[in-house]
Every structure is written in structure tokens, then in C-alpha cells.
C-alpha positions as CSV (number, residue, x, y, z in Angstrom):
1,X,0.0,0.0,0.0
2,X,2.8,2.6,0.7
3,X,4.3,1.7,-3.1
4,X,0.7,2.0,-4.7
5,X,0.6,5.6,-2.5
6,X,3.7,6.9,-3.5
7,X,3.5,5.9,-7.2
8,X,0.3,7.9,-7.2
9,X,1.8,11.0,-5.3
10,X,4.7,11.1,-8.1
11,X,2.1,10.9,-11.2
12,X,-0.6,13.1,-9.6
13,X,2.7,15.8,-9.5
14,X,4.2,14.8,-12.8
15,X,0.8,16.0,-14.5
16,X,0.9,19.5,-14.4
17,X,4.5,19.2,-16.0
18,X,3.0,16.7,-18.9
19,X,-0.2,19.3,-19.6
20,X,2.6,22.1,-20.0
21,X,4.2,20.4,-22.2
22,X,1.1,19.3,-24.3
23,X,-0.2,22.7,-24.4
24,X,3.5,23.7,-25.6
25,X,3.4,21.5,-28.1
26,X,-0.4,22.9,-29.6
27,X,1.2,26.3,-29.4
28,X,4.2,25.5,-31.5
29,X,2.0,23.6,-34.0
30,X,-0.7,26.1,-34.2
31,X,2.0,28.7,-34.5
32,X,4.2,26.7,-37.5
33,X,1.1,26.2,-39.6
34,X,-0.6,29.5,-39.2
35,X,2.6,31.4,-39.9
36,X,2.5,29.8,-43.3
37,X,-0.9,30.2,-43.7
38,X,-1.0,33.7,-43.2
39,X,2.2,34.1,-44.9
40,X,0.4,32.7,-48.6
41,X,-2.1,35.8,-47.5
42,X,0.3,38.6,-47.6
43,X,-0.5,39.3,-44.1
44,X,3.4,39.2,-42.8
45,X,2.7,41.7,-39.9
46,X,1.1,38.8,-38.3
47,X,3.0,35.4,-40.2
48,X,6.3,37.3,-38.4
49,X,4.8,37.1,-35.1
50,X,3.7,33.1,-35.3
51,X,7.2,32.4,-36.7
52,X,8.6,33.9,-33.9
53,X,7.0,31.9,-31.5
54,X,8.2,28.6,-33.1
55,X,11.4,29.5,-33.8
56,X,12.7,29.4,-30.4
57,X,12.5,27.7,-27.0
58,X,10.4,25.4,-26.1
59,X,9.0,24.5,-28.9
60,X,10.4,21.6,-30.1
61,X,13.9,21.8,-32.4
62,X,11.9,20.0,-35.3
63,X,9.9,23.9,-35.4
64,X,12.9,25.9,-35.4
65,X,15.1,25.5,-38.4
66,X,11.9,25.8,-41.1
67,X,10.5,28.7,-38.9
68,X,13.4,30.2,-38.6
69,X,14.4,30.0,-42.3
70,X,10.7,31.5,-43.2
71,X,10.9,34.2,-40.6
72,X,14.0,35.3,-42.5
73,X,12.2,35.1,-45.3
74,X,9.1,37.5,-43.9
75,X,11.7,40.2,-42.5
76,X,13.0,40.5,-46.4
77,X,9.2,40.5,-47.9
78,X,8.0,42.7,-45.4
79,X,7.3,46.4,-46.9
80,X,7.8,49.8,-44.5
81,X,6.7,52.8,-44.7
82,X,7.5,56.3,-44.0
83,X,5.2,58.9,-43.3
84,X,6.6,62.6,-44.3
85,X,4.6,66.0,-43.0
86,X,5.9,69.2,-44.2
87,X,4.0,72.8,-44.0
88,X,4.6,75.2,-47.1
89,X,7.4,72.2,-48.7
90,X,10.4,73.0,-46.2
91,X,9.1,73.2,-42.9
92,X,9.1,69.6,-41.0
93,X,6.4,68.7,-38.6
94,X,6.8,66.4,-35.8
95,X,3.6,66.8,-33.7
96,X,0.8,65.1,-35.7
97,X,-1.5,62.2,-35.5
98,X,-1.4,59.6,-38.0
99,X,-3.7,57.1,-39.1
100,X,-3.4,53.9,-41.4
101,X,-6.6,52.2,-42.4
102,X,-8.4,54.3,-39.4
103,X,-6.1,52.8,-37.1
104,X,-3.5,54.1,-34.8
105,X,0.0,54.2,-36.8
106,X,1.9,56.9,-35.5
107,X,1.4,60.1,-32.9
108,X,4.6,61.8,-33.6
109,X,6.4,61.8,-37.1
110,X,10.1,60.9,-36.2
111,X,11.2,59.8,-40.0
112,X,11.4,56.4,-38.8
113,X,10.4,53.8,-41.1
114,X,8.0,51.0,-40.1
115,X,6.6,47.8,-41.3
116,X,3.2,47.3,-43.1
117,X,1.4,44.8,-44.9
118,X,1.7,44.7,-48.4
119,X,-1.0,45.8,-50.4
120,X,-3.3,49.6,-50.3
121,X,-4.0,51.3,-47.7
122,X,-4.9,55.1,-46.3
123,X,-2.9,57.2,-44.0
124,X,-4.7,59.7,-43.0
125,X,-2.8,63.0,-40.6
126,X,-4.4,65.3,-38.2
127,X,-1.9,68.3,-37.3
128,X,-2.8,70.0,-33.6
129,X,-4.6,72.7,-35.2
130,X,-7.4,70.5,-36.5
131,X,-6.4,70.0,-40.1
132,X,-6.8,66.8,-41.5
133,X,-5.6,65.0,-45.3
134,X,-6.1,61.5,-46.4
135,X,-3.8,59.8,-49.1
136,X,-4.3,56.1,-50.4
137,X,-1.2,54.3,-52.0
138,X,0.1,51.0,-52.3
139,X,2.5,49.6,-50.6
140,X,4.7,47.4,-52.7
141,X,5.9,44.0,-50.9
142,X,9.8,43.8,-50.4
143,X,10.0,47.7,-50.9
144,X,11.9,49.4,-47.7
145,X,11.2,53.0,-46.9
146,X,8.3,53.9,-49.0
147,X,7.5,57.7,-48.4
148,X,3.8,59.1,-48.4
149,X,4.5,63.3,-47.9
150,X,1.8,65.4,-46.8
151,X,2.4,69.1,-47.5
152,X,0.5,71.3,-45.4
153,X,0.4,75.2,-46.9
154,X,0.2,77.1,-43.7
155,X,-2.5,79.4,-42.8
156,X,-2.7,83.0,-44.7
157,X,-5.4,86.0,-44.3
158,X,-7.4,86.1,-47.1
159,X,-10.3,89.1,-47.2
160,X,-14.0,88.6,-46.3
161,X,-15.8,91.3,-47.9
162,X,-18.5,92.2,-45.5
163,X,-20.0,94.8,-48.1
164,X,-21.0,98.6,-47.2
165,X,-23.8,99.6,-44.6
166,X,-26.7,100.3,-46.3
167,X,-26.6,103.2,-43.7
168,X,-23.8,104.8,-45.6
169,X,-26.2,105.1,-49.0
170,X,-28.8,106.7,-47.1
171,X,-26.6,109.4,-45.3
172,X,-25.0,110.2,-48.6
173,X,-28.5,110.2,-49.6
174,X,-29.5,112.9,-47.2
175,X,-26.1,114.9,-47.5
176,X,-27.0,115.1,-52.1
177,X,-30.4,116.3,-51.2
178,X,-29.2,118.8,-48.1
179,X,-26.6,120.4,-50.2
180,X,-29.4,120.6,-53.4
181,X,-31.5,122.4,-51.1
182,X,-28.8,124.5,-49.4
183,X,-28.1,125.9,-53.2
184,X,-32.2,126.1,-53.6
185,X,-33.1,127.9,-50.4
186,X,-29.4,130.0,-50.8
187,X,-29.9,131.5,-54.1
188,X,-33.7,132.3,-54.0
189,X,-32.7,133.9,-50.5
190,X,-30.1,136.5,-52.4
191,X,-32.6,137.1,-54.9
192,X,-35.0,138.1,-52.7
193,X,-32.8,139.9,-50.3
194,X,-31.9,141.9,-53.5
195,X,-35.2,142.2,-54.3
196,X,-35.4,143.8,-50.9
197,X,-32.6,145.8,-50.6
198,X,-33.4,147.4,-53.9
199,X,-37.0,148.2,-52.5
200,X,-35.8,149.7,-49.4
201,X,-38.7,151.7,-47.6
202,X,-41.9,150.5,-50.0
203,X,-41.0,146.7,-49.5
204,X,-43.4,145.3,-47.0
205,X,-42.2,143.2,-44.1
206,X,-43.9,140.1,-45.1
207,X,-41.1,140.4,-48.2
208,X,-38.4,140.9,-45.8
209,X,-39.5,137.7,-43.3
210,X,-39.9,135.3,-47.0
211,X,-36.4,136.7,-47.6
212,X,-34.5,135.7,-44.0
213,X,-36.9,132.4,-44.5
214,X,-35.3,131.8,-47.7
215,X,-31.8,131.9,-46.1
216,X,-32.3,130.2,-42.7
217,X,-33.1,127.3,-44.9
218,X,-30.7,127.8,-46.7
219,X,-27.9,127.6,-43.5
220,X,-30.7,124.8,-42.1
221,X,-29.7,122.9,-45.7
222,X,-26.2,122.9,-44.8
223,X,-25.7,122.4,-41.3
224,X,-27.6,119.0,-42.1
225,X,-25.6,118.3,-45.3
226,X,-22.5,118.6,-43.3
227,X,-24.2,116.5,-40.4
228,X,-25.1,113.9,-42.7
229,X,-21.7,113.5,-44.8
230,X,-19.9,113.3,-41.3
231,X,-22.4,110.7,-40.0
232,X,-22.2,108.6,-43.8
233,X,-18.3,108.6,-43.6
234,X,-18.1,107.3,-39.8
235,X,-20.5,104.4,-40.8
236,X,-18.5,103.9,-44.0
237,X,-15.1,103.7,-41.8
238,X,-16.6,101.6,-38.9
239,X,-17.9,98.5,-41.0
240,X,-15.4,98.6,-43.9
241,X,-14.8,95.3,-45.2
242,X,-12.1,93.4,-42.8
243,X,-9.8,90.4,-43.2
244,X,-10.2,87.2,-41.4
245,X,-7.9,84.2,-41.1
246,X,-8.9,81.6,-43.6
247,X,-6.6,77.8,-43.9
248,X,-5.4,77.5,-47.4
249,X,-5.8,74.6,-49.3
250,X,-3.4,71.6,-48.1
251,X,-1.6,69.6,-51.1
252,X,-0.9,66.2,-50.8
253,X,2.3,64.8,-52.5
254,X,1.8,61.1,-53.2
255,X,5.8,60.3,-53.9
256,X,6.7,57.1,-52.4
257,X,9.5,54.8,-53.5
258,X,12.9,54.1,-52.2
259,X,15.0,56.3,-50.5
């Protein structure tokens, strides 16, 4: 009975060790045929990272060589990519968010090249100030360094016409038809003064009021034609057209290739 007890006690804690070693095994399998599989589909972002795994302890030496031979083979078909952002052609920009596909590729632009799958695909950039370009291109398989450049003009003040108060029309109006009456009123005013003065003691005094009438208006007219062109120029000055920031029109430079 003490045999029987200790031969179980030694099996009962050999069999963790065997199940690791199963599940080792499944690992290393799984990982040596789906890192060929996925190799025959171009995706070698992911057939690197199964040959990886069964290239090197524990899986078993029979994995290794072959995965390690393919994973060579991987590294050399594997495309990269670098991503260039410029403002006005010269000026490099560092701070930007960029985005392959809609995912996450890169938050700072360091010139740094780095491995994608072969085949199309859209970066799109987002500077800090909001603006945002897209580009599609196609990465060709084996090609190192591929460049996508985004040129960025940089903002420039460009005029908004807000057009002229109506306000301004109308005062001129007014200041045309006060200096029309001025010369009305002003002129009939020395004529009848004349008229008066030439009279002297027979004119009567209704003559002499229609006369000072005459040119009151007359200084009336004028007073409000100056008022007037005063008031039409202020309005004129105070909502002149003004100019506003407005972003130019980004170009996008779609020259990739080797460096």
C-alpha cells in the first residue's frame, strides 16, 4: 500500500508538467502552420509574429530550423513605410496624428520607417490645429522605406468682404439732397434779399421775413448736409470690409519609393 501511494503522489505531480508540455506543443503547432498560412495571404505583420514563437524555445527543435528559415524570409518580404509632414514644402512637422486604415500608426512623425502589410491602404494625418488630409497608395511587398508626404500650406489671411452699410447710402443720400436744397433755399434767399434791398422803404415786411426764410433754410440745408456726410463717412469707416484668417488649401504629395 505505501508503493501503490507513493507511485500515485509522483504521477498526480508529474501532470501538471506533462499538460505544459502538451499545451506547448499545440502552441508550436498552431504557430508553424498559421505562420504559413498567413504568410500565402500577404498578411506578414502577423505570419512574423507566429514564426517567432516557433522559432525558439520550447517548442520543439523540429519547429525551429523551417521557422526560422521563413521568418528570414518575412523580414525580407516585409514592406515599410514612412510617413513625411511638411507645412509650405520645407518646414518639417513632428507633432501630428497619423492614421493607417483608421487605425493608430503613429502620434509623432520621427522619420522612422516602419513595417506594413503589403498591399493599399490610407494614412490619414491630423496636425494640432485641427487640419486633416487623407492619401491612399500602395504599398509594394519587399520595398523598404516607402515615403507618403503630406504638404501642409500654412494658414494665410485672405479678405472677407462684408460689403458697405446700407446706412452709408442713405446718409449720402440725405447729404446730395441737403446740399441741393442748401443751393435752392441760398440762391432764391439772395434774390429776394436783393429784391429787398433794392425796394428799401416800399417793401413790405412780409417780403423781408420770406427773404430771412429763404436763407435760414438755406444755413438749415447745410448744417444738415455737413451732419449727414460726417455721419455717412463714420459708418462707412466703422464697418469697412475686414480680413479674417482663412486655412489655405493643403496639397498632398503622393511620392513614395525608395530612398
Amino acid at each position: 500500500m505505501l508503493v501503490a501511494g507513493s507511485l500515485l503522489a509522483a504521477l498526480l505531480g508529474a501532470a501538471p508538467a506533462v499538460r505544459a508540455e502538451e499545451t506547448s506543443k499545440t502552441v508550436c503547432r498552431s504557430a508553424y502552420e498559421q505562420g504559413q498560412r498567413l504568410r500565402r495571404a500577404k498578411r506578414l505583420l502577423a505570419a512574423r509574429d507566429e514564426l517567432v514563437i516557433c522559432s525558439r524555445a520550447p517548442c520543439p527543435a523540429v519547429f525551429q530550423p523551417e521557422c526560422l528559415r521563413w521568418l528570414g524570409e518575412v523580414q525580407s518580404e516585409l514592406p515599410t513605410v514612412v510617413v513625411d509632414v511638411r507645412r509650405d514644402g520645407d518646414v518639417e512637422v513632428t507633432a501630428a496624428d497619423v492614421r493607417m486604415d483608421g487605425a493608430a500608426f503613429a502620434t509623432r512623425i520621427d522619420g522612422r520607417a516602419q513595417p506594413v502589410d503589403p498591399g493599399e491602404h490610407s494614412f490619414t494625418v491630423t496636425l494640432p490645429d485641427g487640419q486633416t488630409r487623407t492619401q491612399k497608395g500602395t504599398v509594394v511587398e519587399g520595398v523598404k522605406a516607402q515615403r507618403f508626404v503630406f504638404d501642409f500650406a500654412p494658414k494665410v489671411l485672405a479678405p472677407v468682404t462684408h460689403g458697405v452699410s446700407p446706412w452709408t447710402y442713405v446718409l449720402g443720400g440725405v447729404t446730395v439732397a441737403g446740399l441741393g436744397s442748401f443751393g435752392y433755399f441760398g440762391l432764391t434767399g439772395l434774390h429776394q434779399r436783393g429784391e429787398v434791398i433794392d425796394c428799401t422803404h416800399d417793401c413790405s415786411e412780409s417780403e423781408v421775413d420770406t427773404a430771412r426764410r429763404s436763407l435760414l433754410l438755406a444755413d438749415v440745408s447745410l448744417g444738415v448736409s455737413v451732419v449727414a456726410l460726417a455721419s455717412a463717412l463714420t459708418v462707412y469707416f466703422v464697418t469697412r470690409p475686414s480680413s479674417a484668417p482663412v486655412p489655405a488649401t493643403a496639397s498632398v504629395l503622393p511620392t513614395f519609393g525608395r530612398f
